[in-house]
C-alpha positions as a LaTeX table, in Angstrom:
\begin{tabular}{lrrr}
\hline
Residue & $x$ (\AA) & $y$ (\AA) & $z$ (\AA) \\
\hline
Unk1 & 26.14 & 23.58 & $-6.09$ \\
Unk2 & 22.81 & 21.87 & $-6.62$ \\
Unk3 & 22.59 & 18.60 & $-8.27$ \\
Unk4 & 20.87 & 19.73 & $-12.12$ \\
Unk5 & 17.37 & 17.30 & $-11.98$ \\
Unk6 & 16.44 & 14.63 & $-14.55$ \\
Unk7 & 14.63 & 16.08 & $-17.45$ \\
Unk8 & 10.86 & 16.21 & $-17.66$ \\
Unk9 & 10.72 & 12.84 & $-19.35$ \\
Unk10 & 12.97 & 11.03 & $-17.09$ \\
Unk11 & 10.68 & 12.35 & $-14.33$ \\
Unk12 & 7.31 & 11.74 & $-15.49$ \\
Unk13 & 8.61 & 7.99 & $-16.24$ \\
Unk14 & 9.21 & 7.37 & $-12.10$ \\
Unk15 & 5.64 & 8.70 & $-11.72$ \\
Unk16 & 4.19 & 6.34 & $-14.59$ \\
Unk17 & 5.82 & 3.60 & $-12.16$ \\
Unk18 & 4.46 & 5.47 & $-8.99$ \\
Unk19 & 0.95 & 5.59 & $-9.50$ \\
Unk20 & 1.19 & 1.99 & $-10.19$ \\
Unk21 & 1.46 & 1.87 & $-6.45$ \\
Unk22 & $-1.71$ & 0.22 & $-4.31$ \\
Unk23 & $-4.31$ & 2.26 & $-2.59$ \\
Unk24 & $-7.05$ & 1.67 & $-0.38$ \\
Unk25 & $-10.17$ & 1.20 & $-2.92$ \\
Unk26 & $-7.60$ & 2.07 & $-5.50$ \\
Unk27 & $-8.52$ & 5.51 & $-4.92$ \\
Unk28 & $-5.42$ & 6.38 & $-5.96$ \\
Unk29 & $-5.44$ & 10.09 & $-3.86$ \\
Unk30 & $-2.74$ & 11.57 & $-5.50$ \\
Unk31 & $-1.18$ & 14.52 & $-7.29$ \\
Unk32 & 2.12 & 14.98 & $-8.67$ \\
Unk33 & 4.18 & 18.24 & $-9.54$ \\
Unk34 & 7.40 & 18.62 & $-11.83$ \\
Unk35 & 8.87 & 22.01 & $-10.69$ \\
Unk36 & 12.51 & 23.16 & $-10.61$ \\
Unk37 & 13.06 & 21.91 & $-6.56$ \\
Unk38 & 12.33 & 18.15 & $-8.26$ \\
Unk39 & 8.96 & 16.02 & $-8.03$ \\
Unk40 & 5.92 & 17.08 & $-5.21$ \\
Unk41 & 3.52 & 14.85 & $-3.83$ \\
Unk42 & 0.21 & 16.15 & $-2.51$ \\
Unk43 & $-2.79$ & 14.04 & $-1.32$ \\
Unk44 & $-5.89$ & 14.41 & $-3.61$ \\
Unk45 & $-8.90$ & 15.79 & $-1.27$ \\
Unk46 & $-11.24$ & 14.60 & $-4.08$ \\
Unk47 & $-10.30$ & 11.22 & $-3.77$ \\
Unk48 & $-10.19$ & 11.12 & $-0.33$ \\
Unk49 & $-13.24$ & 9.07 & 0.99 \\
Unk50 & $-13.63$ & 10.52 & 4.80 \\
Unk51 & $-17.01$ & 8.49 & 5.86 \\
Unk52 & $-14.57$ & 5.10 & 5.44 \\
Unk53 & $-11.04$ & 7.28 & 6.23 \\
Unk54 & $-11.95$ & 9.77 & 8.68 \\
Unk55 & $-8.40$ & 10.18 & 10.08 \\
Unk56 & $-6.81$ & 9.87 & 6.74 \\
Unk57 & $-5.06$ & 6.67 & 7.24 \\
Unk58 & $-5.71$ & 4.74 & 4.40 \\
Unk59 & $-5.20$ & 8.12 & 2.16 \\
Unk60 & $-1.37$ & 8.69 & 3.87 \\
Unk61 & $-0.96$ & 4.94 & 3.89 \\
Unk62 & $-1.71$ & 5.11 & 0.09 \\
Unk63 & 0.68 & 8.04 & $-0.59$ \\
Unk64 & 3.32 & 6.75 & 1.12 \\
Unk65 & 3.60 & 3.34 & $-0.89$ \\
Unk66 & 3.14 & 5.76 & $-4.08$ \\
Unk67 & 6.05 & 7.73 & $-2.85$ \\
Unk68 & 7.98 & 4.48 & $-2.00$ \\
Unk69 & 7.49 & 3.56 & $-5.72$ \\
Unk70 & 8.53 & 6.45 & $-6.90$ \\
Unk71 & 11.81 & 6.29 & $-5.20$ \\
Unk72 & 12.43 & 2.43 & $-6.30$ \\
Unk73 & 11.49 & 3.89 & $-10.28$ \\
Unk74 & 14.38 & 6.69 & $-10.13$ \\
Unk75 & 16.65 & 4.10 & $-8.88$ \\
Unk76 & 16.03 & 2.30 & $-12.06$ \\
Unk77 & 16.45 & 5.34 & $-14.06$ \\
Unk78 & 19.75 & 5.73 & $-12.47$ \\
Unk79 & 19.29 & 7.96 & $-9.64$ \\
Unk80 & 18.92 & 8.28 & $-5.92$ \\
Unk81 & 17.06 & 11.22 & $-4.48$ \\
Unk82 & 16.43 & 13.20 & $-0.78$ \\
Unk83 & 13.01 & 13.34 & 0.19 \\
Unk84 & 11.41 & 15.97 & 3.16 \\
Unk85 & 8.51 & 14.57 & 3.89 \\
Unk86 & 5.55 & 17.46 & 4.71 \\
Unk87 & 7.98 & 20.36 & 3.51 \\
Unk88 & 5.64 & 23.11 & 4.07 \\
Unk89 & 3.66 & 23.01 & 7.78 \\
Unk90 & 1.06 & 25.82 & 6.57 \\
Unk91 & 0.39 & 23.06 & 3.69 \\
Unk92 & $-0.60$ & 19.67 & 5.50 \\
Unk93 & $-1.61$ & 17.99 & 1.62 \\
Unk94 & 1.81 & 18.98 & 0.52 \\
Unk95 & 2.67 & 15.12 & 1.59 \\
Unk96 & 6.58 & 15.19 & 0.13 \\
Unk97 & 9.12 & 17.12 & $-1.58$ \\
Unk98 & 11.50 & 14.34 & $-3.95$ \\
Unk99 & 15.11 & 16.05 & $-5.06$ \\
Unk100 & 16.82 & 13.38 & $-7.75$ \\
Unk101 & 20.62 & 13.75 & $-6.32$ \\
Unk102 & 22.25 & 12.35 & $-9.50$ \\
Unk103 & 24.13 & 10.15 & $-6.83$ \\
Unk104 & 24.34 & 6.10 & $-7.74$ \\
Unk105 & 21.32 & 4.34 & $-6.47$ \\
Unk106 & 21.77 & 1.27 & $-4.55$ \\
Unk107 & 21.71 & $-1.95$ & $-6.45$ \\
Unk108 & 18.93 & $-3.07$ & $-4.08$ \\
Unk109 & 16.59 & $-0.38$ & $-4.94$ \\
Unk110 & 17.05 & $-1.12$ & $-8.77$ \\
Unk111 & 16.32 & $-4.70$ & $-8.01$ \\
Unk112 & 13.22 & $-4.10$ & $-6.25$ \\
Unk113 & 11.72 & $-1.64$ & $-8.58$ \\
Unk114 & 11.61 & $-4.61$ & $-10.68$ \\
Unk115 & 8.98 & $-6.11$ & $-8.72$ \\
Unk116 & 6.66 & $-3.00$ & $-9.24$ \\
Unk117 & 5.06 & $-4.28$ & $-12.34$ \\
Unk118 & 4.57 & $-8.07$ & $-10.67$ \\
Unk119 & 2.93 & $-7.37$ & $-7.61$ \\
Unk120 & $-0.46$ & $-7.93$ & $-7.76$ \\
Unk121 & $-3.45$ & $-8.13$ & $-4.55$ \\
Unk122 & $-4.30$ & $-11.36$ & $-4.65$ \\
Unk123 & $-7.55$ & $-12.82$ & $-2.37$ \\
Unk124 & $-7.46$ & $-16.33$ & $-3.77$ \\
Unk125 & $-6.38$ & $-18.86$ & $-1.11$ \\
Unk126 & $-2.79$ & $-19.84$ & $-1.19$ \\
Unk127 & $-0.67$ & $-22.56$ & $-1.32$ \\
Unk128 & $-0.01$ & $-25.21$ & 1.71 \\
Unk129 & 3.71 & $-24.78$ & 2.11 \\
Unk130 & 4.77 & $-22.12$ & 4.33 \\
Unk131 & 6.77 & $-19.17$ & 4.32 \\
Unk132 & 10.20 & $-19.82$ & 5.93 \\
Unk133 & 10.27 & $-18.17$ & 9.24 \\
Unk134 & 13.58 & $-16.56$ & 8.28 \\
Unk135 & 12.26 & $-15.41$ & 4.92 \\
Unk136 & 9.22 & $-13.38$ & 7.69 \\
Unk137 & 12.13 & $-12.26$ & 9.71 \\
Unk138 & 13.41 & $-10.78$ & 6.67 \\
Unk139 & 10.00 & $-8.51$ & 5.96 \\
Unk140 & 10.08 & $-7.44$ & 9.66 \\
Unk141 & 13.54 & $-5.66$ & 9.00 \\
Unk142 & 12.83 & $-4.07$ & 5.54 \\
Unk143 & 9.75 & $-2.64$ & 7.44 \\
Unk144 & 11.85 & $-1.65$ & 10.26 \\
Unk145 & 13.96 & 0.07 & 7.82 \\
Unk146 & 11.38 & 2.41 & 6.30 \\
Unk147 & 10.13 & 3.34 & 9.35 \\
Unk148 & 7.29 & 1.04 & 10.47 \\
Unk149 & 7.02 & $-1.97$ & 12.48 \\
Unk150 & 5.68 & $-5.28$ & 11.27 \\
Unk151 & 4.48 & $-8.31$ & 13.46 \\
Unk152 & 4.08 & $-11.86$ & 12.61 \\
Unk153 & 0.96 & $-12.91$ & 13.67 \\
Unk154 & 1.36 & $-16.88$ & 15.51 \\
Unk155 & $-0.56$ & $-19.49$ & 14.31 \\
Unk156 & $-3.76$ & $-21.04$ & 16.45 \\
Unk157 & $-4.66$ & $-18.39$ & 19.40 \\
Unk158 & $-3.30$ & $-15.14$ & 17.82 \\
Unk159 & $-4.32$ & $-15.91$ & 14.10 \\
Unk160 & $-7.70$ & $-16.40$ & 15.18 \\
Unk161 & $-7.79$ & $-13.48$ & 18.60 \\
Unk162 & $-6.87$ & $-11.40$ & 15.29 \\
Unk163 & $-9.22$ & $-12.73$ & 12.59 \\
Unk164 & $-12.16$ & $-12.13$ & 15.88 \\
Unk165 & $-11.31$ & $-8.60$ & 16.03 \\
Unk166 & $-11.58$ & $-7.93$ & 12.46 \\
Unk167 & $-14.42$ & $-9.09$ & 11.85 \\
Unk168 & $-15.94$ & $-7.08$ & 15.05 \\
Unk169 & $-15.00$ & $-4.40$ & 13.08 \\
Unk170 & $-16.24$ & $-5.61$ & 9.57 \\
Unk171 & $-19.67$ & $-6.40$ & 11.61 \\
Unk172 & $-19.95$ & $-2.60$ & 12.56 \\
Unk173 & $-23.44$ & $-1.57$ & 11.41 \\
Unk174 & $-23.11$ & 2.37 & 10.82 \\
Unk175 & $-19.39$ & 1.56 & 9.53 \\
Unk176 & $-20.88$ & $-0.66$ & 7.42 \\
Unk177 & $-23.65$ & 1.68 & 5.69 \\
Unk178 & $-20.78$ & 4.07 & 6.03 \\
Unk179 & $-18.90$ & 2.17 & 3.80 \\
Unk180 & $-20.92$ & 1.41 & 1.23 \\
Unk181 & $-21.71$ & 4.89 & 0.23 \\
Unk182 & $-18.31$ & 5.64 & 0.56 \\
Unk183 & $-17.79$ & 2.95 & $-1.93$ \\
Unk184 & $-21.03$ & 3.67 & $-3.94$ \\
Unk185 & $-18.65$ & 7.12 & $-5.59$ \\
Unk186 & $-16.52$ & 4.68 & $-7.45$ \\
Unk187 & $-18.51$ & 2.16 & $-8.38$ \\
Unk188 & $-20.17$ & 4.56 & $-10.21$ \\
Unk189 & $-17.55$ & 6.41 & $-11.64$ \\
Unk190 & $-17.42$ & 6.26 & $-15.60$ \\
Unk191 & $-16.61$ & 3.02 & $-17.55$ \\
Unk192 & $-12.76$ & 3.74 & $-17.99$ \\
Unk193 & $-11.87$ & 6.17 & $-15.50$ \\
Unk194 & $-8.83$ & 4.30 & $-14.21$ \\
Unk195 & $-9.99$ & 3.72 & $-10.72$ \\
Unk196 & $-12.30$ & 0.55 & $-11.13$ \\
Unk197 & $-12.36$ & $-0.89$ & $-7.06$ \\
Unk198 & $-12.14$ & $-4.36$ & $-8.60$ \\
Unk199 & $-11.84$ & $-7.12$ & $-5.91$ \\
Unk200 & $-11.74$ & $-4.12$ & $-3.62$ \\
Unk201 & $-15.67$ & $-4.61$ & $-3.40$ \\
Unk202 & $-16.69$ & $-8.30$ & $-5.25$ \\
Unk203 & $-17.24$ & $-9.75$ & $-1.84$ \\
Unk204 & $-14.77$ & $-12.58$ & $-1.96$ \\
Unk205 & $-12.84$ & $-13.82$ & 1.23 \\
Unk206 & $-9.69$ & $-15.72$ & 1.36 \\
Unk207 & $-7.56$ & $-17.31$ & 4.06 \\
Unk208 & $-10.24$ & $-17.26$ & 6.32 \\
Unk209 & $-10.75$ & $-13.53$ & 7.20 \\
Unk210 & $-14.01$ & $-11.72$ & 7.43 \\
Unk211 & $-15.59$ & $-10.00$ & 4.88 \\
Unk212 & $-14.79$ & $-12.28$ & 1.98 \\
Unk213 & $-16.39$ & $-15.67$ & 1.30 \\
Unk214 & $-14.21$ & $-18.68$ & 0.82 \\
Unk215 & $-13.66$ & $-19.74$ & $-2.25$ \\
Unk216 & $-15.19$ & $-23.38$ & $-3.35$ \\
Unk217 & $-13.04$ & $-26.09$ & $-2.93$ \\
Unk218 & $-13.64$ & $-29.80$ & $-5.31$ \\
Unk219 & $-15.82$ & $-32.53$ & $-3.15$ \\
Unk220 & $-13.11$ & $-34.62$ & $-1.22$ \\
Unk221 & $-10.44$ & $-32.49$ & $-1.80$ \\
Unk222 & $-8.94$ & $-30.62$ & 1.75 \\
Unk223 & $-6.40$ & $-27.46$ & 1.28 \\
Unk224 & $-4.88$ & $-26.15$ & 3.90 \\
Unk225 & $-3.77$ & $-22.19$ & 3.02 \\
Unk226 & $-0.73$ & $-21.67$ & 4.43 \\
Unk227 & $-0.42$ & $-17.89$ & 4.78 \\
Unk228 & 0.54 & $-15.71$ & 7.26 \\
Unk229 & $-1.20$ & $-13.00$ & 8.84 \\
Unk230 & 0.88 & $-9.77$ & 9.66 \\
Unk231 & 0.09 & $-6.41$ & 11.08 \\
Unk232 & 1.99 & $-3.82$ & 9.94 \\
Unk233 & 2.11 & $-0.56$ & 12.53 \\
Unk234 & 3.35 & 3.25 & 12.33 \\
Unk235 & 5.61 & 3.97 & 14.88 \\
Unk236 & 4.13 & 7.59 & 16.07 \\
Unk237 & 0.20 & 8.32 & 15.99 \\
Unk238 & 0.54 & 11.07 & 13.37 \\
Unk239 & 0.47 & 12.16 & 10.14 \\
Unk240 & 4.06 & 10.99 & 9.17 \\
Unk241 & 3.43 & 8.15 & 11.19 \\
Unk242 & 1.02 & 6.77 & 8.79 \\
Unk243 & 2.93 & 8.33 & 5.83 \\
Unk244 & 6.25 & 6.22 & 6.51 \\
Unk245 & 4.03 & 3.18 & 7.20 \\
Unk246 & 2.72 & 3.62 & 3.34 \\
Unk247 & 6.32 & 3.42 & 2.50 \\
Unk248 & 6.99 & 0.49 & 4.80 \\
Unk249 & 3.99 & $-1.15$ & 3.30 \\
Unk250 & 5.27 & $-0.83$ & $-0.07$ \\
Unk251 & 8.78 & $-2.48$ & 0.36 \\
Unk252 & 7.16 & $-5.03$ & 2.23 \\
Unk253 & 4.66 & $-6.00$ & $-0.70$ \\
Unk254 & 7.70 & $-5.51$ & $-3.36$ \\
Unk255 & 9.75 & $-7.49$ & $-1.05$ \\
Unk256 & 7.64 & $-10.15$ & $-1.01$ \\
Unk257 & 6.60 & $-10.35$ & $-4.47$ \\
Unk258 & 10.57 & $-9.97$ & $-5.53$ \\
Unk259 & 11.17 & $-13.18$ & $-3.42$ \\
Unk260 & 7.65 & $-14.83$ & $-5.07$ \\
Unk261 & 5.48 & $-14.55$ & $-2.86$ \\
Unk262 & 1.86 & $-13.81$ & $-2.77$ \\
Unk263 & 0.21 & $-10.92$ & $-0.86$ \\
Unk264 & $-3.19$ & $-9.25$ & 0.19 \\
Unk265 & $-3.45$ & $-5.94$ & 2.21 \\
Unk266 & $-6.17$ & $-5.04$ & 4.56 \\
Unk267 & $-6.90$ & $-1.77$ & 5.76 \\
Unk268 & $-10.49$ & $-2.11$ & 6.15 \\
Unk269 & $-10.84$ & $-3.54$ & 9.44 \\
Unk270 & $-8.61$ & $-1.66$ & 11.38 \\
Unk271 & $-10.49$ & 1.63 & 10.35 \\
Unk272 & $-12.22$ & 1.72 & 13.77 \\
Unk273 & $-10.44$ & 2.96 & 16.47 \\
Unk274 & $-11.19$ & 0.48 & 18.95 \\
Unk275 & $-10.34$ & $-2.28$ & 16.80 \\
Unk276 & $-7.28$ & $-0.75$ & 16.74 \\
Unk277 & $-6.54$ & $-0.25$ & 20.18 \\
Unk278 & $-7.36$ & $-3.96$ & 20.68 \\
Unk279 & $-5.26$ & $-4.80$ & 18.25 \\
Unk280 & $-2.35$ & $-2.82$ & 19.59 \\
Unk281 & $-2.68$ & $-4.03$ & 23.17 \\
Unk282 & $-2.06$ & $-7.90$ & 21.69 \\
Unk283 & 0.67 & $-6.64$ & 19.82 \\
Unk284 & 4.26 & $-7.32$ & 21.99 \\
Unk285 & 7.25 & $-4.79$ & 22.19 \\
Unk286 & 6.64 & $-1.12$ & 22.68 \\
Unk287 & 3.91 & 1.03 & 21.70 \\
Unk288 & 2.96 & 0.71 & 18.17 \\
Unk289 & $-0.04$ & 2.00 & 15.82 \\
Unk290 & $-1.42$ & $-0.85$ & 13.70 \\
Unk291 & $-2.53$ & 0.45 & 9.97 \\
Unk292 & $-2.91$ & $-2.11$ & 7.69 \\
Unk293 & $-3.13$ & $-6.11$ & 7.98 \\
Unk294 & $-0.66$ & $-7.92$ & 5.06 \\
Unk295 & $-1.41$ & $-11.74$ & 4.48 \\
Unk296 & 1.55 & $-13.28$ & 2.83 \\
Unk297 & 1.96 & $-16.83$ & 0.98 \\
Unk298 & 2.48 & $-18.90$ & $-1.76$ \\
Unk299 & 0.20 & $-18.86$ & $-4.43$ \\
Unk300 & $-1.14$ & $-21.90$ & $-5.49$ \\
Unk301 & 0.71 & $-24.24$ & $-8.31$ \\
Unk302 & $-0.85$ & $-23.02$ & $-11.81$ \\
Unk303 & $-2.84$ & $-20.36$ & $-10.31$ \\
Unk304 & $-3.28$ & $-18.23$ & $-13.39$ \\
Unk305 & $-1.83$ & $-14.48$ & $-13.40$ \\
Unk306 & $-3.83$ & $-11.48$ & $-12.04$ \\
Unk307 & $-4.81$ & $-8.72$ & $-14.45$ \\
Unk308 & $-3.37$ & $-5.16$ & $-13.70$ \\
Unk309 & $-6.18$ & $-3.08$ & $-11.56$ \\
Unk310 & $-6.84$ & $-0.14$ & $-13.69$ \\
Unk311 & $-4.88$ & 3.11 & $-12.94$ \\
Unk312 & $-5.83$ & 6.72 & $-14.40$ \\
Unk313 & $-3.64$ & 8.18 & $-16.84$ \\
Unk314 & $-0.76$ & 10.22 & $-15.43$ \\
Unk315 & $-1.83$ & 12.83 & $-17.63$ \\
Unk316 & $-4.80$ & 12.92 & $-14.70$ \\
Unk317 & $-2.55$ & 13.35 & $-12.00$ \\
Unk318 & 0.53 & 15.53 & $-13.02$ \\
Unk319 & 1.46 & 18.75 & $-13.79$ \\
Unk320 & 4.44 & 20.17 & $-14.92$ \\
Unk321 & 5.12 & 24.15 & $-13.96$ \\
Unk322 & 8.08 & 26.04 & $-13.46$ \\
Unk323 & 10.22 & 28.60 & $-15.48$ \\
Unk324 & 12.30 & 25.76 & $-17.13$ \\
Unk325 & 9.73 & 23.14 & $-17.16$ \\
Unk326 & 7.01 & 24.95 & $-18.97$ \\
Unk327 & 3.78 & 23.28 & $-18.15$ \\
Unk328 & 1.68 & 20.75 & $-19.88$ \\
\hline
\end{tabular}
């Protein structure tokens, strides 16, 4: 007999936690159904930007952490839940199909989904003591668990080899005018619209990667940022690939952030797909399909908290249809 779902409130409360997900350009390219087979994910085509995503990385990597959150935010409600991800092959947006199974969630999940509302992107530099080696070894299994594969980038050689090839690919010129009308649509989106890009697009740099000047540091005073570069791969070239990586992506960040740390995502400079490849081939192990560069510290003592990056109103981005769920 099937499990009877959550109510409609209980519901649209894991998608309030959800969209609070990150997304590349917090373009936030999702929708969200309540029907009577549970809650349905489907990528947003409008807020899909394809001259800076034209394989739709950053758009499944974006989903995938939202769907992530969403599982972490039943937990909390009390519930696990079954997901098939891409339930209907004639519908490729249809990204996931979530059934709440009324079955006890696992205290871990509750836990994390704690961590939703702290994480934060953060581009300021961090702190000079390191992240425990054992503490990285911990992220690389919570990504291997969701699917994904995560690498911890050495220091010296392989820090920098890395830091090279992304800015090669933040120096692309057509990628770059590419990008900025890309980027242009939100930026001029209305005051208020819930997808402000934020430090997506200020032009600040931290930890010494491209694309983002350094912050000023006092006369006479020498910091030495401590963070860690990672690259966090898909393990197939394909659609669900990418969409598990999202996922993997999110319980890294919450993992981190639950154990205080600090993180930053990149996605940018692994949008070309030679960068990529290059990438990959320095990358030890089997074959793997790097998505998205995490940096991972300590923030510094008395850094001041982040503000929330604006999210649109679930109102924007759910429906609610079905004979016992009328809709609204």
């Amino acid at each position: 007999m099937p499990t009877a779902l959550p109510d409609v409130a209980t519901m649209r409360r894991a998608i309030e936690h959800a969209v609070r997900a990150p997304s590349v350009h917090n373009a936030q390219p999702w929708r969200w159904r309540i029907g009577p087979e549970g809650i349905d994910l489907f990528a947003d085509p409008d807020r899909h930007l394809p001259a800076t995503d034209p394989e739709d990385h950053d758009l499944l990597l974006s989903c995938g952490a939202a769907l992530h959150h969403l599982l972490l935010a039943l937990a909390a409600l009390g519930t696990s839940a079954r997901v098939e991800r891409f339930p209907d092959p004639g519908h490729p947006g249809h990204l996931a199909r979530v059934r709440p199974t009324g079955a006890a969630p696992a205290p871990g999940a509750v836990r994390l989904a704690g961590a939703i509302a702290l994480r934060h992107t953060d581009h300021r530099r961090f702190a000079s003591r390191p992240v425990e080696r054992a503490v990285l070894d911990g992220l690389v299994r919570t990504a291997a668990g969701w699917g994904a594969h995560l690498h911890v980038v050495g220091a010296g050689a392989a820090r920098r080899r890395l830091v090279e090839l992304m800015g090669r690919s933040a120096g692309l010129g057509q990628q770059q005018i590419d990008y900025a009308a890309g980027i242009a649509r939100w930026a001029e989106r209305r005051p208020g619209a819930g997808d402000d890009i934020g430090a997506a697009v200020d032009g600040r740099r931290a930890g010494g990667v491209p694309g983002r000047p350094s912050p000023r540091v006092p006369h006479g005073v020498e910091h030495v940022d401590a963070s860690v570069l990672t690259v966090l791969s898909a393990l197939t070239d394909d659609r669900l690939g990418t969409l598990r990586a999202g996922e993997a992506c999110s319980a890294v960040l919450l993992t981190a952030t639950d154990l205080g740390l600090a993180t930053t995502p990149w996605s940018r400079p692994l949008a070309g797909p030679r960068v990529r490849a290059a990438i990959a081939r320095d990358l030890p192990g089997p074959a793997v399909f790097p998505r998205i560069v995490l940096r991972v510290g300590r923030a510094r003592d008395g850094a001041e908290d982040l503000p929330a990056t604006p999210r649109r109103p679930v109102g924007q981005v759910l429906e609610v249809v079905g004979p016992d769920h009328p809709a609204g």
